[in-house]
ROTILO-683683 format. One line per 2 residues: number of its first residue (from 1); for each residue x, y, z of N, C-alpha, C, CB. Coordinates in steps of 0.02 Angstrom, whole numbers, plus 50000, padded with zeros to 5 digits. Last residue first. Glycine has a CB too. Example, Ala and Ser with C-alpha at 12.3 -4.5 7.8 and 13.67 -1.06 7.14 Angstrom:
<pts>
2	50642,49888,50354,50684,49947,50357,50645,50002,50394,50704,49970,50286 ~ 50660,49716,50390,50615,49775,50390,50660,49835,50390,50565,49776,50452
</pts>
This chain:
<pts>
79	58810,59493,59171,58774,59535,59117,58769,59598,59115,58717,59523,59110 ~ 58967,59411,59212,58913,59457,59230,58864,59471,59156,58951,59532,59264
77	59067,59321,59175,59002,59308,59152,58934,59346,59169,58995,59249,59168 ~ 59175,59384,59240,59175,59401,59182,59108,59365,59118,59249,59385,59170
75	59096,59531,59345,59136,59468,59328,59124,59457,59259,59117,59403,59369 ~ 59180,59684,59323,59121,59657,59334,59131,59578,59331,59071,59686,59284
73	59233,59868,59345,59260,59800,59328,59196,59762,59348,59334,59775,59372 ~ 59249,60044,59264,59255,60003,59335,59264,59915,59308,59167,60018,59391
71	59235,60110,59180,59198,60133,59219,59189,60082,59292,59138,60148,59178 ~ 59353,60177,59034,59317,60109,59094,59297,60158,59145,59381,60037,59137
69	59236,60257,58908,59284,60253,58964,59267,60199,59000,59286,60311,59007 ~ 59131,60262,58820,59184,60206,58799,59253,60202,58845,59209,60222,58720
67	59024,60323,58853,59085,60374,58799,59153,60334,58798,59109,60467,58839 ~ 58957,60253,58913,58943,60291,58872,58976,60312,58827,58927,60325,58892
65	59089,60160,59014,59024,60198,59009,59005,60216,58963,59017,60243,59037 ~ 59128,59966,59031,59132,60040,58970,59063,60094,59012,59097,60007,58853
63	59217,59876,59137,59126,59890,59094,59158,59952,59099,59026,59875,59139 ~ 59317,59725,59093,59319,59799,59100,59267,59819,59084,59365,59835,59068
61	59297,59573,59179,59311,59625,59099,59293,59697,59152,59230,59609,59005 ~ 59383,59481,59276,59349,59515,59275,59353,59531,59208,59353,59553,59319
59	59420,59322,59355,59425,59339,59282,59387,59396,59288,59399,59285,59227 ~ 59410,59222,59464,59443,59297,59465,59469,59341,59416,59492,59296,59498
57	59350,59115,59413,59303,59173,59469,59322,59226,59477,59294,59160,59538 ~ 59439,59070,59350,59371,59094,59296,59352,59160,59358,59283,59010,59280
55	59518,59011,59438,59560,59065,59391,59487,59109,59356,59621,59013,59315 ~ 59428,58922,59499,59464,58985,59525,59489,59025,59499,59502,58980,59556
53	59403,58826,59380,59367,58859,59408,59379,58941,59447,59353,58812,59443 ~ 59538,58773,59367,59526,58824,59303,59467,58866,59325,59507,58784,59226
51	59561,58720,59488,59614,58768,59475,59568,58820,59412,59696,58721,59444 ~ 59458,58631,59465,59457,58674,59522,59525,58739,59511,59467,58620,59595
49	59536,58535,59343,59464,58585,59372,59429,58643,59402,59444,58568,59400 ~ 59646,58526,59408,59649,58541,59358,59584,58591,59362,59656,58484,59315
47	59580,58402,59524,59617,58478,59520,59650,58526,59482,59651,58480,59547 ~ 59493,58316,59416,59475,58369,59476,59507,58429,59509,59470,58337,59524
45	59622,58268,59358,59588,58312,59322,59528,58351,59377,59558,58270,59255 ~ 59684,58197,59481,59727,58248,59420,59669,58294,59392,59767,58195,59342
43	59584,58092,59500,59596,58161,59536,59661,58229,59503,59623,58132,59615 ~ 59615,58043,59383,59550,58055,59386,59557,58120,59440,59504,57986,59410
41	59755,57995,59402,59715,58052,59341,59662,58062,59360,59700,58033,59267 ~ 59753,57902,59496,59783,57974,59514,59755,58007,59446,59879,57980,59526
39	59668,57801,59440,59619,57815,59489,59666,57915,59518,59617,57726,59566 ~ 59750,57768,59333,59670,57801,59306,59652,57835,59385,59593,57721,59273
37	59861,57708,59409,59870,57795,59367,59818,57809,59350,59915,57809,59300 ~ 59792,57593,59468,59836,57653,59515,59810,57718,59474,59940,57645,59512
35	59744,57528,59356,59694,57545,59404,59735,57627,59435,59683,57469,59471 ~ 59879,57497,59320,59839,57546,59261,59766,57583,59315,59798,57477,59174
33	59944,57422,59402,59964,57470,59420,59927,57553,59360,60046,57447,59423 ~ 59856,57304,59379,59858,57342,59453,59890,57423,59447,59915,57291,59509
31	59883,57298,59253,59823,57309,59256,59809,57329,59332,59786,57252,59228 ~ 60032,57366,59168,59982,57299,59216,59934,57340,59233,60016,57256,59294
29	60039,57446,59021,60057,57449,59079,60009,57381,59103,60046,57524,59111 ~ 60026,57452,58901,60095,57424,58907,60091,57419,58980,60159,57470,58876
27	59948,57524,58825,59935,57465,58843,59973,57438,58885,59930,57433,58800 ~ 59938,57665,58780,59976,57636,58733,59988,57549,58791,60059,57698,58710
25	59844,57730,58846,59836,57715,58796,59883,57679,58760,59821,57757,58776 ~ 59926,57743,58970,59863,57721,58993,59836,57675,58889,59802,57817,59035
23	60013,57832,58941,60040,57766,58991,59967,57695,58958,60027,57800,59116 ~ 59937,57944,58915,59981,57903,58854,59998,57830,58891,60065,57949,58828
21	59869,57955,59016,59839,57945,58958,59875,57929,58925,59809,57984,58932 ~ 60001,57990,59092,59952,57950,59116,59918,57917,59049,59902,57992,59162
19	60046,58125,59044,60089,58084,59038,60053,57980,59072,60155,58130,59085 ~ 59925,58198,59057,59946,58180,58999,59992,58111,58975,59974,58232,58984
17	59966,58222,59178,59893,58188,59172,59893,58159,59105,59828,58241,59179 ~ 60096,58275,59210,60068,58233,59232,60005,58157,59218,60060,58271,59259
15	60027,58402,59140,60080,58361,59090,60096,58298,59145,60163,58415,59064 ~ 59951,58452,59232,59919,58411,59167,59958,58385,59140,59886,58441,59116
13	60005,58483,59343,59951,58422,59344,59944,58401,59263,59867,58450,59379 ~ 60083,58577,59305,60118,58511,59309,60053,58451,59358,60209,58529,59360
11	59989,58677,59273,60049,58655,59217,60059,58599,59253,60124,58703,59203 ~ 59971,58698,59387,59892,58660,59362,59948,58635,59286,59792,58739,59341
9	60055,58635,59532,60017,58665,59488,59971,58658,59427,60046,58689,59476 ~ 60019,58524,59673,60023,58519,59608,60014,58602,59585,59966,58464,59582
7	59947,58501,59790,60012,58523,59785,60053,58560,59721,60040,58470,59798 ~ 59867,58407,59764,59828,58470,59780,59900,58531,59810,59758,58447,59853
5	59931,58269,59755,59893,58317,59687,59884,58397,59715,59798,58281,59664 ~ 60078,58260,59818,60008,58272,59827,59997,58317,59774,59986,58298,59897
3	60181,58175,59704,60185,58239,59736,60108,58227,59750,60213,58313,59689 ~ 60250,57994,59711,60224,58052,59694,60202,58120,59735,60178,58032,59667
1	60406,57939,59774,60333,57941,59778,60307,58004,59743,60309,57939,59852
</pts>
């Protein structure tokens, strides 16, 4: 049986997810079991998502003072 998605790392959700889209594109599969792998990709790519989300939130840059020293950390879509 497959691994719970939310188990998953985000490397082995996507080569997972990948491995789906090819399943998926090259026809070959039944149509019960094409429903199955669209409906686990779909949540494949929600936690993919949420993984890239979380990684963003804990993305800081480095803010410069004046004289081009760091002066501490900010997020990384701060202004």
């Amino acid at each position: 049986m497959a691994a719970d998605v939310k188990t998953l790392s985000f490397e082995k959700a996507v080569e997972e997810l990948e491995q789906i889209v090819s399943a998926l594109e090259r026809g070959d599969v039944a149509l019960d079991r094409s429903i199955e792998i669209y409906e686990r990709g779909e949540a494949l790519k929600k936690h993919c998502e949420a993984l890239l989300k979380a990684a963003e939130d804990r993305i800081e840059k480095i803010r410069l003072d004046r004289a081009g020293k760091p002066a501490g950390t900010e997020p990384l879509d701060g202004a």
